[in-house]
C-alpha positions in Angstrom: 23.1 -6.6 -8.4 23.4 -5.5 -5.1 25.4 -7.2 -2.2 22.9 -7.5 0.2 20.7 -9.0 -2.7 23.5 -11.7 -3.6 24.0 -12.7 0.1 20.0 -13.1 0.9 19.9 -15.4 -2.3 23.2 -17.4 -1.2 22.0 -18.0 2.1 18.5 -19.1 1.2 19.3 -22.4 0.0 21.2 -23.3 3.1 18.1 -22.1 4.9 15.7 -24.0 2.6 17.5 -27.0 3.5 17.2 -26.9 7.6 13.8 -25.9 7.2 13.3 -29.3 5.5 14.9 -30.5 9.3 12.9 -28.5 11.5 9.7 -27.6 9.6 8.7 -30.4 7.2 9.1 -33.2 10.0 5.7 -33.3 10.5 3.9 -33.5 7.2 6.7 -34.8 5.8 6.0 -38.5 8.0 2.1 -38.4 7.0 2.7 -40.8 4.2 3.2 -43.2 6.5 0.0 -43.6 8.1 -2.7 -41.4 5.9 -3.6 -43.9 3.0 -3.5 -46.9 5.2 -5.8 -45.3 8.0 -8.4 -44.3 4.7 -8.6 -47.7 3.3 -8.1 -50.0 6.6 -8.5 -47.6 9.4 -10.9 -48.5 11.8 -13.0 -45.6 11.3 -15.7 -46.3 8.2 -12.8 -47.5 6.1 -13.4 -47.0 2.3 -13.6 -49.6 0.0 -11.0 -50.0 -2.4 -12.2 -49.6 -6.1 -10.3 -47.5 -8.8 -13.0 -44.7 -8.5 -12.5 -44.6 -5.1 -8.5 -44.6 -5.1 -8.9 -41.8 -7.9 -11.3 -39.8 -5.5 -9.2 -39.8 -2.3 -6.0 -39.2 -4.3 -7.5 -36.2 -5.8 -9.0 -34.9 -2.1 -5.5 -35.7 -1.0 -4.0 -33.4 -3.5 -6.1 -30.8 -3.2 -6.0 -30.4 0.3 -2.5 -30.0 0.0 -2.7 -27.4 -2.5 -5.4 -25.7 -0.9 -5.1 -25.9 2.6 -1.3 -26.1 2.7 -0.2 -24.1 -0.3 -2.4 -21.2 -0.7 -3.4 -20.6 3.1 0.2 -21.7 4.8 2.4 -21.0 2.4 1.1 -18.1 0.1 -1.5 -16.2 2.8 -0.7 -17.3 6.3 2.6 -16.7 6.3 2.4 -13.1 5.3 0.8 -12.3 8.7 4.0 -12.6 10.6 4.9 -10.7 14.1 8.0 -9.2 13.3 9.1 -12.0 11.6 7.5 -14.7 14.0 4.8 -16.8 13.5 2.6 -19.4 15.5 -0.8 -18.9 17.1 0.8 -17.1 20.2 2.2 -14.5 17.8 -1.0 -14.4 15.4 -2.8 -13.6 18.7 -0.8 -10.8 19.8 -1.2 -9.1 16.3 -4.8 -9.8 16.4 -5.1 -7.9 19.8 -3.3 -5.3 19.2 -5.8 -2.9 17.7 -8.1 -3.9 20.7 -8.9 -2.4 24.2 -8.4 -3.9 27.6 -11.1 -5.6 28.8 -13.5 -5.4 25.5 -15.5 -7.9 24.2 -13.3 -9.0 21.3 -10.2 -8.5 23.3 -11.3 -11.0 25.7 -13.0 -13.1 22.4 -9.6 -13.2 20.5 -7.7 -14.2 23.9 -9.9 -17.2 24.7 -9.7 -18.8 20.9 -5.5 -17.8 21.1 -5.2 -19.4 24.3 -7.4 -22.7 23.4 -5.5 -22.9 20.1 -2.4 -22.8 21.8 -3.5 -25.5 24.4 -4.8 -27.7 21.3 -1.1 -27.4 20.5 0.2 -29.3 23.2 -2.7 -31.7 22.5 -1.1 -32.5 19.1 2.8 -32.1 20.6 2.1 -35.4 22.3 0.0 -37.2 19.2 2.3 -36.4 17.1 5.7 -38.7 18.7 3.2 -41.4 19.5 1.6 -41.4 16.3 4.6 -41.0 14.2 7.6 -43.5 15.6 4.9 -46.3 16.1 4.3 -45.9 12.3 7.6 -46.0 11.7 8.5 -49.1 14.0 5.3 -51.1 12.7 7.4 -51.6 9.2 8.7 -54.2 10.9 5.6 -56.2 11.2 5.5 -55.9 7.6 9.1 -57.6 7.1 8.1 -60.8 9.2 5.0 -60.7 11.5 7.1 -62.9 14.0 8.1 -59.1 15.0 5.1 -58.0 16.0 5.6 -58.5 19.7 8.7 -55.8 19.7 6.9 -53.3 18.3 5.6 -51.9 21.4 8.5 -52.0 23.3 11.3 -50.5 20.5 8.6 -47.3 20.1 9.2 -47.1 23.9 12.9 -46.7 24.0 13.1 -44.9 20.6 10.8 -42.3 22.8 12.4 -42.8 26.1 16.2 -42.2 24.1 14.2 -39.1 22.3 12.6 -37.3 25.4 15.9 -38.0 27.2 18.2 -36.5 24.6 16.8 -33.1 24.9 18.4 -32.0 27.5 21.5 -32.2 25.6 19.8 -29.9 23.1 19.8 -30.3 18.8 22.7 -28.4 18.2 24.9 -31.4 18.1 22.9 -33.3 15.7 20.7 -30.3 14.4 23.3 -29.8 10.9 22.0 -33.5 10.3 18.0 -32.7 10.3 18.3 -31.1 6.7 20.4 -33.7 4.8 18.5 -36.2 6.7 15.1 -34.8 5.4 16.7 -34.2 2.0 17.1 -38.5 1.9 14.0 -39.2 3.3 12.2 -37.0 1.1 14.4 -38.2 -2.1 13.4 -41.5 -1.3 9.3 -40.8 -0.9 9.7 -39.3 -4.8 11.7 -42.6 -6.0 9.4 -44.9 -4.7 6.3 -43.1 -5.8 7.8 -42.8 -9.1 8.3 -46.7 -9.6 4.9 -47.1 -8.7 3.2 -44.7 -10.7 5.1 -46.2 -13.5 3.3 -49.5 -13.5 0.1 -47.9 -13.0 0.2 -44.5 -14.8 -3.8 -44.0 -14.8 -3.4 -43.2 -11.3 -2.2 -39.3 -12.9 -6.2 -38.6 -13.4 -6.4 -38.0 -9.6 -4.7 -34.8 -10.3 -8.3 -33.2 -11.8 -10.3 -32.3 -9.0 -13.6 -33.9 -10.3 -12.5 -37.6 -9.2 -12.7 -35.8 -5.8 -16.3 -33.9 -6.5 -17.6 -37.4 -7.6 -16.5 -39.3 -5.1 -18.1 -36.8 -2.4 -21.0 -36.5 -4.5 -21.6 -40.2 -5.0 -20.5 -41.5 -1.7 -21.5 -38.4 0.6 -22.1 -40.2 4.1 -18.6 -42.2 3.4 -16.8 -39.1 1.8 -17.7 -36.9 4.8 -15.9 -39.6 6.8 -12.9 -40.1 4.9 -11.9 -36.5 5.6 -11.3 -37.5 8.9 -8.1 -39.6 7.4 -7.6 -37.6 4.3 -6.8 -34.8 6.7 -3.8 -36.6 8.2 -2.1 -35.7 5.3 -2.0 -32.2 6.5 -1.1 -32.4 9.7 2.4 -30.4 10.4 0.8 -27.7 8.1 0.9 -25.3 11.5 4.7 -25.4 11.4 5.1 -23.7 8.6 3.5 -21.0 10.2 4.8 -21.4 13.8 9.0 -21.6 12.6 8.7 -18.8 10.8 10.4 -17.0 12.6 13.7 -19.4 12.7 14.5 -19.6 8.8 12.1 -16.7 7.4 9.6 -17.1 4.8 11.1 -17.6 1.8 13.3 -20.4 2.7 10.6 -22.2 4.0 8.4 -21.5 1.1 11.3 -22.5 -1.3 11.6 -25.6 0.6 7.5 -26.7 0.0 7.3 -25.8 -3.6 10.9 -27.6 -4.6 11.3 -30.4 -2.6 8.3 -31.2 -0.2 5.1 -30.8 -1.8 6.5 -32.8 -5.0 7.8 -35.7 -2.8 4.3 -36.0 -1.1 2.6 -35.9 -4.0 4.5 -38.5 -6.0 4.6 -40.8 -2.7 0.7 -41.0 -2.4 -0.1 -41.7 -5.9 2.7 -44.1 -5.7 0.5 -45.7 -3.1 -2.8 -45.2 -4.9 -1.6 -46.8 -7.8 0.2 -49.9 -5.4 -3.8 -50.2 -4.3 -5.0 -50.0 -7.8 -2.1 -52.9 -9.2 -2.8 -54.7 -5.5 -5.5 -54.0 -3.3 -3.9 -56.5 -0.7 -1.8 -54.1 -0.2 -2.9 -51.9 1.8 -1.8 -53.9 4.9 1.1 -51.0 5.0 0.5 -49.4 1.3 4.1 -47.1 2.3 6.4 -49.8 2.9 5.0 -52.3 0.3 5.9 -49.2 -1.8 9.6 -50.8 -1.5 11.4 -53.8 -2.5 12.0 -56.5 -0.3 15.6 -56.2 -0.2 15.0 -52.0 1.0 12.5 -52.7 3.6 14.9 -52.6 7.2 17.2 -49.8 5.1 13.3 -48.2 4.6 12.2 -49.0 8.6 14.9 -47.3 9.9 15.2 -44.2 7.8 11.6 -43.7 8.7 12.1 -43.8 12.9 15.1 -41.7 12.3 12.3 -39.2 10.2 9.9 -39.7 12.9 12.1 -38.9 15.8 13.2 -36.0 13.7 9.7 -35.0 13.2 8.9 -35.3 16.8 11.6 -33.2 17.9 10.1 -30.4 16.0 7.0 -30.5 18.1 8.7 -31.3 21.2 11.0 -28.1 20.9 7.8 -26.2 19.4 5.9 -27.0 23.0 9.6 -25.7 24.6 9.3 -22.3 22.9 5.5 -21.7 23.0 5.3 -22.5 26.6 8.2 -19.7 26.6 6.1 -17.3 25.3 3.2 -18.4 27.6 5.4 -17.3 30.6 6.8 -14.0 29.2 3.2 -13.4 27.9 2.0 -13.9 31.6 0.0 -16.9 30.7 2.1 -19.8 32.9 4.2 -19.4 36.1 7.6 -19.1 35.8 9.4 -22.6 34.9 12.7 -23.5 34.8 13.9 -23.0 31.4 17.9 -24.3 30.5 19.4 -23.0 27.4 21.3 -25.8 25.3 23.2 -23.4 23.2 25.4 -20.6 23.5 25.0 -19.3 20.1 21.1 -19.7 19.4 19.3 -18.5 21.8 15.8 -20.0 20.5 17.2 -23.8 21.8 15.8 -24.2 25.0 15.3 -26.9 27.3 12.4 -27.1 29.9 12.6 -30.4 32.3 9.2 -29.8 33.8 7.2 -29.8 30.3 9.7 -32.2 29.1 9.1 -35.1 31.0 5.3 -34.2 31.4 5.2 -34.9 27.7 7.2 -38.2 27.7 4.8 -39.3 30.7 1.7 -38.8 27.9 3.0 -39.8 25.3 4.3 -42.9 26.5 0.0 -43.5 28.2 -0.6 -43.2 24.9 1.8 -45.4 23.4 0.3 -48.0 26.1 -3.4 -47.0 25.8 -3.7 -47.1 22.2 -1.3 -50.2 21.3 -1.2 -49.1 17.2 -1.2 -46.4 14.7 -4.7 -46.8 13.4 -5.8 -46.7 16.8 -4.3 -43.5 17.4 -4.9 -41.9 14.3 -8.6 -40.9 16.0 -7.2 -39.2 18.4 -5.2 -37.2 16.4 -7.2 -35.4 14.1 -9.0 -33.2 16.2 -6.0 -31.3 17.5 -5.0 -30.1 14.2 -8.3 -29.0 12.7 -9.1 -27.4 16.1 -6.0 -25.4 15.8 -6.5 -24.4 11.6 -10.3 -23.1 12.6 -8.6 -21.3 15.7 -6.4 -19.6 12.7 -8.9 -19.1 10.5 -11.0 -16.6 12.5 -7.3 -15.1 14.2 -6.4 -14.7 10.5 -9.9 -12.9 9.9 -9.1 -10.3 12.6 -5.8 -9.3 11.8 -7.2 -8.9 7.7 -10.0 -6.8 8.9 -8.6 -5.0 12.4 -4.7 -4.6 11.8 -4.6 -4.5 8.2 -8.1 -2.3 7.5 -9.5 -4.5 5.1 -13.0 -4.4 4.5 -15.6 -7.2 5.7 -16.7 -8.3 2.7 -12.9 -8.9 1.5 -12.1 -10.5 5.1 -14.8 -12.8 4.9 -14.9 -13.5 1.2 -11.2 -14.2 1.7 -11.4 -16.9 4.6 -14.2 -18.2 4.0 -13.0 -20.9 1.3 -10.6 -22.2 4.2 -13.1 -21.6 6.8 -15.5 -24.3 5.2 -12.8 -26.9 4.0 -11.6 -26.8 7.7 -14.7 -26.8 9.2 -15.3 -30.0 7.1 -12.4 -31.8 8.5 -13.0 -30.8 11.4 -17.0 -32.2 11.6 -15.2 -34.9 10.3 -13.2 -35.8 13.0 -15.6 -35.1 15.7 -17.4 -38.4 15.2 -14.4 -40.1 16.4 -14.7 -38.5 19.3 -15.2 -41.0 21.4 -12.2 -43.3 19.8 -9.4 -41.6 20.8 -10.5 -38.0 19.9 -11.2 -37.0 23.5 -7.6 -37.4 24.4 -6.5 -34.0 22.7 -9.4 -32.6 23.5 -9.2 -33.2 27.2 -5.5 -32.4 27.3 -6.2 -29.1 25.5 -8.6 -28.2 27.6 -6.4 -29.5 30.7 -3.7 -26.9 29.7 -6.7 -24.0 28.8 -7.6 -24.1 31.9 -4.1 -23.7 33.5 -3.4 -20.8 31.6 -6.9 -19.1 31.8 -6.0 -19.9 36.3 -2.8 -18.5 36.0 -3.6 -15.2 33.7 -6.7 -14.5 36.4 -5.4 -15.4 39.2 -2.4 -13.5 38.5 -4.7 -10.7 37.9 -6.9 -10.9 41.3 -3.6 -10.4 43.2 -2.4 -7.7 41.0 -5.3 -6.3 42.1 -5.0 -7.0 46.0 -1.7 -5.3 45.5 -2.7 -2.5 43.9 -5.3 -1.6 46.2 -3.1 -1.4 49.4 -0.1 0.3 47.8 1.0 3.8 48.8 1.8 6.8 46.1 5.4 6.4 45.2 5.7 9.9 45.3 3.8 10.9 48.6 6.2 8.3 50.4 9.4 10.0 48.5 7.8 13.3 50.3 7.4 11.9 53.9 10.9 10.4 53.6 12.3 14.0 52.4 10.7 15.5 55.8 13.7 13.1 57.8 13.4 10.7 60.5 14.6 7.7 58.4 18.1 6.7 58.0 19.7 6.2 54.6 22.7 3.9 54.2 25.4 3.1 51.2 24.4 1.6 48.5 21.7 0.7 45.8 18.7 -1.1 46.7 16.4 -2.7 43.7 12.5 -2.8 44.2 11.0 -4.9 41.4 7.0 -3.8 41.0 4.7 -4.6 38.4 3.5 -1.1 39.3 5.5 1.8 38.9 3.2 4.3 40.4 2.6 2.6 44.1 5.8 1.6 46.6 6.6 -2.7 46.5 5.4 -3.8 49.1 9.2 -5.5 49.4 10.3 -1.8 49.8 7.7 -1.9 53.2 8.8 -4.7 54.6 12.3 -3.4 53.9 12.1 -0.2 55.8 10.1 -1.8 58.8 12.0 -4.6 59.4 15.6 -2.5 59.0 14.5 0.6 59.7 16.9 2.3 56.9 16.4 3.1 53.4 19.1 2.5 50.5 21.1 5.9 49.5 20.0 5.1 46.0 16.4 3.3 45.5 15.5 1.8 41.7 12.2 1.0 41.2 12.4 -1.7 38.2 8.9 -2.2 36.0 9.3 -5.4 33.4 7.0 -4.9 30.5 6.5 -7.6 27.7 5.3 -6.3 24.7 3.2 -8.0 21.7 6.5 -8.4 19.5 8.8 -11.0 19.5 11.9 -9.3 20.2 12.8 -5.4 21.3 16.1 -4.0 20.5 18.8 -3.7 23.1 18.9 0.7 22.6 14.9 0.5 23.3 15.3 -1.9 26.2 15.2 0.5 28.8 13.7 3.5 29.7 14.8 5.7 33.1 12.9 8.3 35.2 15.1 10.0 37.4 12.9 10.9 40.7 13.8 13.3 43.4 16.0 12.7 46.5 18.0 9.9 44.7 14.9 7.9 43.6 14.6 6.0 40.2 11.9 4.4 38.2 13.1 2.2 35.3 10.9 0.4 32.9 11.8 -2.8 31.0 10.9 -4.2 28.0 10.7 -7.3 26.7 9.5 -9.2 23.8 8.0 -12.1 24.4 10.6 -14.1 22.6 13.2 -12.1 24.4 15.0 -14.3 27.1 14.7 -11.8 30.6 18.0 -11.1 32.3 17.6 -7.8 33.9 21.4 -7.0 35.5 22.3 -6.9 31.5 19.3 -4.7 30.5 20.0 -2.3 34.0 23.2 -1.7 32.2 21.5 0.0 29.8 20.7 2.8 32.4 24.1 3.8 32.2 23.3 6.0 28.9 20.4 7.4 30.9 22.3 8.6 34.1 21.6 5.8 36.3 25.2 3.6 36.7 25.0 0.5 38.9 27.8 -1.3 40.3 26.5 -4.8 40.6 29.1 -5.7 43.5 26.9 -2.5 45.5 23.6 -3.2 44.6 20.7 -5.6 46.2 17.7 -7.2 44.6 14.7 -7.0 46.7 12.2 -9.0 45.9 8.3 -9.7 47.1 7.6 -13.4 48.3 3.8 -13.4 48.4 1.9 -16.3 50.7 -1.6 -16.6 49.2 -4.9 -17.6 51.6 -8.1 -18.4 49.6 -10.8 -16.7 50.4 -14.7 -17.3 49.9 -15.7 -14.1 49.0 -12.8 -13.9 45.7 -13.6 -13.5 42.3 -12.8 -17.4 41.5 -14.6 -20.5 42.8 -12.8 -21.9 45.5 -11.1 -25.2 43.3 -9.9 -22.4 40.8 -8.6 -20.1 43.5 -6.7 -23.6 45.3 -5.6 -24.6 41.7 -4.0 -21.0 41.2 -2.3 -21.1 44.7 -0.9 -24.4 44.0 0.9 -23.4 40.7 1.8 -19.9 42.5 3.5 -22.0 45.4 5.5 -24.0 42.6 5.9 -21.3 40.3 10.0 -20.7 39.6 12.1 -18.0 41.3 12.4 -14.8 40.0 16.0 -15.0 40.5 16.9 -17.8 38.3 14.3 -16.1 35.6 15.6 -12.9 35.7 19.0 -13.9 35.9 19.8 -11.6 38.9 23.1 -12.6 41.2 21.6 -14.7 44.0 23.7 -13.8 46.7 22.5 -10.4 45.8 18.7 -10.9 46.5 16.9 -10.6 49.7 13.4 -11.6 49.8 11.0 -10.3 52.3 7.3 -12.0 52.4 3.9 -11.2 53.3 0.6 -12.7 53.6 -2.0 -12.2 50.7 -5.7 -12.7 51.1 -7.2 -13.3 47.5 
């Protein structure tokens, strides 16, 4: 046995277990809310018979197995990014066998980018959604509690949304054994259950669930739309795989997760079929009177756990957003000094708490907001499907017949739940929906507009090398020192440098010309961070490169230079930097409300100083006037 061998395998139960914190927080809460919203939701609620317990029970389990098993856990997950996963990532593999500006380039970007915005449409479901089913136990212990619902989901969010700031590495050891309890406990009640009503086992063969579709078709295409909340948190998987690798989190599922769920709704089916005036709350009736407030308050701690997993997800995607050049620059605080995936961004922060809390409001219960939240998440599996489809057939050269052949199964089951969910469209279904397309439509702005005045830029730059020429033939003054030009074009001169030279009349002994590049990988290695061209008359041109899970700070990467002959001293060096003014114009490529809307997020984009990490009272910004 090798060594290597015997560490991977004594680290991966460790592993298994926080990916039961971070991953499983999700899914892992559904049992509180799926069979309820299937027999008493308010959307075509299905009548409770023992046919009709068997045949959801049996779609229940086999979506699991299907949707979340085989494509998550056994397919999915083997289309990582260097490890990473999440739509972002799956994107960036999918384009990278594709040329700027084709057809599919442009096709792949625009389902990506919508996927990714339906994500933020879940991220702000799924807290609302998840402590108010947690918090309504209570109702269930005396209804004289009915009236503090409302306001205890506030504060457990307001105390939530808050606490982030502080970051999870204080608590972030407790997610796992935490998760380990609550899911312990989902087994032992749905054991108890299934004990006084063993029949309830025939829902594992499939054809309960091909009858009940078959004999109730218009009410079984509607149930989907609650079977699928079973499966929501099935994206994580995917999306953390980068934080625990594969096979923890596949260890996790198989050993602990997907038991627990299973056991915990056939506990439930076979509550309904012992009780049908049960399904008031079929979860907590699950327990014993004495174990109900023990039972309420594991659940919100689950909940909150579970919501932090989205929370911090919407953290690190919008991260990749920005390094990907698909948001402005936002402040972005790191809450730990050993990982440096726990991040902290006040901005999307508290614009999440401000939804979720409309929500909370707008909605008033979990049945209520169970419409809005299946949308999101079968929005976002389709989006994967066809990203998925690319990568198979593109990237990994398999043949179409295989590529389709090979989705198609999970392209019909989620295009099921999906059609499903669209007639609840206009009960709560909207909200994702608009909020998705709310944020595609910032990041489609910012990626264009970002483009137009690339373009602006590029078209009234000079040669770098016939200005290095006309500076050789003299007349201009050079002084001590090392100035910094950072250019997202390494050809042309920065228009800082411009500025610079007519508003001081002297150029900088030493002149770096600094490119930043962000790759489609998650993460480049330090030796090939940078790369340096050495110029003539004591110019440089230096490239950076970044992954887009990489956390910019360029003085650190300049050191790099050193191996490549170009030393700074940071104590003599100066960061200049471009501070652009825009002015819409009628004649630009966007319609005028875009080109305002682009303009306005430019104005409040963050510096390039705090992102970059460069010394402030090193930087001298010199602006200019821009006419898009």
């Amino acid at each position: 046995m090798s060594l290597s061998g015997s560490n991977e395998r004594s680290s991966l139960g460790p592993l298994a277990l926080a990916a039961l914190g971070v991953v499983y927080g999700d899914i892992g809460t559904s049992p509180l809310y799926t069979m309820k919203e299937v027999f008493a939701g308010a959307h075509h609620p299905v009548p409770i018979t023992p046919e009709n317990v068997l045949g959801i029970l049996s779609l229940v389990f086999w979506s699991l197995m299907i949707v979340v098993t085989v494509k998550y856990v056994s397919f999915i997950m083997r289309a990582d990014n260097k490890g990473e996963g999440g739509i972002m990532a799956l994107m960036a593999l999918a384009l990278r066998p594709t040329e700027d500006g084709s057809r599919r380039r442009n096709a792949i970007l625009f389902l990506g980018l919508f996927g990714a915005a339906l994500f933020y449409g879940d991220g702000v479901v799924t807290p609302a959604i998840s402590v108010l089913s947690a918090v309504e136990g209570l109702e269930v212990a005396t209804p004289a509690l009915k009236a503090y619902v409302i306001p205890l989901t506030l504060a457990v969010l307001l105390l939530l949304f808050m606490f982030q700031k502080k970051g999870t590495a204080g608590i972030g050891a407790l997610f796992g054994p935490v998760m380990m309890l609550w899911f312990a406990t989902l087994a032992v009640l749905g054991v108890t259950n299934i004990a006084a009503a063993p029949a309830v086992v025939a829902a594992l063969d499939p054809f309960h669930g091909l009858v009940f579709l078959a004999t109730h078709p218009l009410l079984g295409f509607f149930s989907l739309g609650a079977v699928v909340l079973a499966l929501t948190g099935a994206e994580a998987l995917y999306a953390d795989m980068g934080h625990f690798g594969r096979r923890p989190i596949q260890l996790a599922w198989f050993c602990m997760v997907l038991p627990a769920l299973v056991l915990n709704y056939f506990g439930q089916g076979a509550l309904l079929l012992s009780h049908p005036k049960a399904i008031e709350n079929p979860f907590y009736l699950l327990a014993p009177s004495w174990a109900l407030y023990p039972l309420v308050a594991l659940s919100t701690v689950a909940t909150v756990i579970a919501s932090q997993a989205v929370i911090s997800g919407a953290f690190s995607i919008t991260q990749q957003a920005i390094q990907l050049g698909y948001s402005p620059r936002l402040e972005v605080q790191h809450t730990s000094d050993r990982e440096i995936g726990q991040i902290y961004l006040p901005g999307i922060n508290w614009s999440m708490l401000l939804a979720v809390v409309a929500l909370v409001l707008g909605f008033g219960s979990s049945t209520n907001l169970a419409g809005a939240y299946g949308i999101a998440v079968t929005g976002t599996m389709l989006i994967t499907n066809v990203l998925a489809v690319c990568v198979t057939r593109w990237l990994w050269h398999w043949g179409w017949w295989r590529a389709i052949l090979g989705a198609l199964p999970f392209v019909l089951i989620d295009t099921a739940f999906f059609s499903a969910n669209i007639v609840k469209l206009f009960d709560g279904g909207w909200f994702p929906l608009v909020f998705g397309l709310g944020v595609f439509l910032l990041l489609t702005t910012w990626k264009r507009g970002r483009r137009l005045l690339y373009l602006h830029l590029e078209q009234d730059a000079i040669d770098l090398k016939s200005f290095i020429h006309s500076l050789s033939l003299g007349g201009t003054t050079r002084v001590p020192g090392t100035a910094v030009f950072m250019t997202p074009n390494p050809d042309g001169v920065p228009q800082a440098m411009l500025h610079s030279l007519k508003h001081y009349k002297v150029v900088h002994e030493r002149m770096v010309m600094v490119t930043v590049k962000v790759l489609d990988v998650p993460r480049v290695p330090n030796a090939q961070r940078v790369t340096v061209e050495a110029l003539s008359h004591n110019f440089w041109r230096v490239k950076v490169y970044y992954g887009f899970m990489d956390e910019p700070d360029l003085p650190q990467a300049l050191e790099w230079g050193a191996e490549q002959g170009l030393d700074l001293d940071m104590m003599d060096t100066s960061f200049f930097l471009g501070r652009e003014t825009l002015i819409p114009s009628l004649s630009s490529e966007m319609v005028m409300w875009r080109e305002k809307l682009f303009i306005a997020m430019f104005r409040n984009a963050g510096s390039a100083t705090s992102f970059f990490k460069l010394p402030a009272n090193r930087v001298v910004e010199l602006g200019s006037q821009v006419v898009l």
